[in-house]
C-alpha positions in Angstrom: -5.7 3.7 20.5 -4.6 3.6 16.7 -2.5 6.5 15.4 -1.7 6.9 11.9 1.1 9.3 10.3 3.4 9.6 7.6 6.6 7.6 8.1 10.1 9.4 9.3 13.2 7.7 9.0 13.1 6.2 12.3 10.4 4.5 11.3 12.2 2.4 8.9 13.5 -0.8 11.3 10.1 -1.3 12.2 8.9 -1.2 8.8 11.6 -4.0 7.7 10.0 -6.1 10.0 6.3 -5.2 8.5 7.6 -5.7 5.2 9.8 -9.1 6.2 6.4 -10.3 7.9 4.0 -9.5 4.8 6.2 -10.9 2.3 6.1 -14.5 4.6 2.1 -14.0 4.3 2.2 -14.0 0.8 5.2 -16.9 0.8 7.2 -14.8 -1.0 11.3 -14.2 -0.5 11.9 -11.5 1.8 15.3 -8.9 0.9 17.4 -8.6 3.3 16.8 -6.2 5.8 19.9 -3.9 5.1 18.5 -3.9 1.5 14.7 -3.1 2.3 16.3 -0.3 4.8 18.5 0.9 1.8 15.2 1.2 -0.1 13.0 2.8 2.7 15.6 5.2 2.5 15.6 6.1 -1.2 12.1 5.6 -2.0 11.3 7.2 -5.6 9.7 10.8 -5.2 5.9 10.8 -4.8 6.0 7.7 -2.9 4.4 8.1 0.4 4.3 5.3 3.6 2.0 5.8 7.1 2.4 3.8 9.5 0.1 3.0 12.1 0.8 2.6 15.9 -0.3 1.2 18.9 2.9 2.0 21.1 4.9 0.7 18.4 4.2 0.5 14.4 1.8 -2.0 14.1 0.8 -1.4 10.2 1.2 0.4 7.1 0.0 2.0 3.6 2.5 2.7 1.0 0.9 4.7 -2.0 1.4 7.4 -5.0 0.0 9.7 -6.9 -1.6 8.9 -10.3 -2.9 10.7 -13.7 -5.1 10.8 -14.9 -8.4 9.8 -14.1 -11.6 10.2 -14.7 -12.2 13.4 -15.7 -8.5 13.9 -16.2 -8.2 14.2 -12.4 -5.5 12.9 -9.9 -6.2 10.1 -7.8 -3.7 7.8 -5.3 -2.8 4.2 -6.2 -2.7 2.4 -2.5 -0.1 -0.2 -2.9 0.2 -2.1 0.2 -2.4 -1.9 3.3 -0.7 -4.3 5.8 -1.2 -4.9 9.2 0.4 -7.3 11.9 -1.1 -10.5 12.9 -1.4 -9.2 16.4 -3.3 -6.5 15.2 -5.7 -7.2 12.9 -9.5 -6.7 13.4 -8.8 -4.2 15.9 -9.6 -1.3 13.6 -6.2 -0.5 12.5 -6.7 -1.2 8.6 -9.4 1.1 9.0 -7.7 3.7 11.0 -5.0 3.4 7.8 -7.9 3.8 4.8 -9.5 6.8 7.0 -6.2 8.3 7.0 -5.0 7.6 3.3 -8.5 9.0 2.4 -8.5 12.1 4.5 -4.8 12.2 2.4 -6.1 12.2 -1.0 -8.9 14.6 -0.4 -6.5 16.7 1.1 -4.3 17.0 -1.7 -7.4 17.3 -4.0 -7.2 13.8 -5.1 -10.5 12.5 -6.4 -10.0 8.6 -6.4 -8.2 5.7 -4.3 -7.4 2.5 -6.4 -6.0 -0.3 -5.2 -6.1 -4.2 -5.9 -7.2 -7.1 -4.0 -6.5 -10.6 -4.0 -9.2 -12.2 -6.0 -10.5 -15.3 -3.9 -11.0 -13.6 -0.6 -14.4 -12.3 -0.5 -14.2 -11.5 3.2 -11.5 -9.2 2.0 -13.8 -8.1 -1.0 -16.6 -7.1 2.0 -14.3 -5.4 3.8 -13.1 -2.9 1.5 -16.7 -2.4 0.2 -17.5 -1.4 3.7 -16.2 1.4 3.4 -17.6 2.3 0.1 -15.4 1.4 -2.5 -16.8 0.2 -5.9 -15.4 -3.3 -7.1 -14.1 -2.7 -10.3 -15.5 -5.8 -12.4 -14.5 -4.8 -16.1 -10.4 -3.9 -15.6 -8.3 -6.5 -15.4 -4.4 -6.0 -13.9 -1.7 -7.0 -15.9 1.8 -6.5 -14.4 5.2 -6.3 -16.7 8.7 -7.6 -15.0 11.7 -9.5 -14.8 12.8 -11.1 -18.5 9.5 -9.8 -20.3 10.4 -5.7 -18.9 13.9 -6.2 -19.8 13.1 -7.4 -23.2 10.4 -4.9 -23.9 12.5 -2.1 -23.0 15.4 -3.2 -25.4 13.1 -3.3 -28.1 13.3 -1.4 -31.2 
């Protein structure tokens, strides 16, 4: 059985090795675990992580508040839904949306966004399972390293 609740600091171990086992999904360098712990345990206010767990923590959802939206309402921005290997298609991404939902309404949140990785219909089906709307007229654009340095210096 699949139980999902916010993360508590003891959490955080088992969350470096989520996070060190997502980042080698998406072959991308992983921090070091004393740094991603450092983070874990800083994490900028309105940030919130659940973790799922069967016996041990198995998956997560990191997500914040945004505003506004439509209607000049608050909605959540789900950052990262990830799950183990081990684990997957044994309902635990869905125990994790259920439970970010059930979040959002419950802090009177009246949307979920989130992105997806383009080329992976299955993934695309999957999310639209549960009733989401694909979102075929925004595009994501994302500012970092040089080009956020330079913007922000600019006069």
């Amino acid at each position: 059985m699949v139980t999902v609740r916010e993360r508590t600091p003891a959490d955080d171990p088992a969350l470096a090795r989520l996070f060190e086992e997502m980042q080698a999904l998406y072959q991308r360098p992983c921090p070091p675990a004393e740094s991603v712990l450092r983070d874990l345990a800083a994490l900028p206010p309105g940030v919130t992580i659940l973790v799922a767990e069967v016996d041990t923590v198995v998956g997560l959802a990191v997500f914040s508040p945004i505003y506004p939206g439509p209607g000049l309402s608050s909605g959540l921005f789900l950052k990262e839904l990830f799950v183990s290997a081990p684990f997957r298609r044994a309902g635990v991404g869905t125990a994790l949306m259920r439970a970010v939902a059930a979040f959002a309404v419950r802090h009177g949140h009246k949307r979920v966004d989130w992105t997806a990785d383009r080329y992976k219909p299955e993934l695309h089906a999957y999310y639209q399972g549960f009733g989401a709307l694909k979102q075929e007229d925004k595009v994501f654009f994302r500012l970092m390293d040089d080009a956020l340095d330079t913007l922000a210096k600019r006069r």
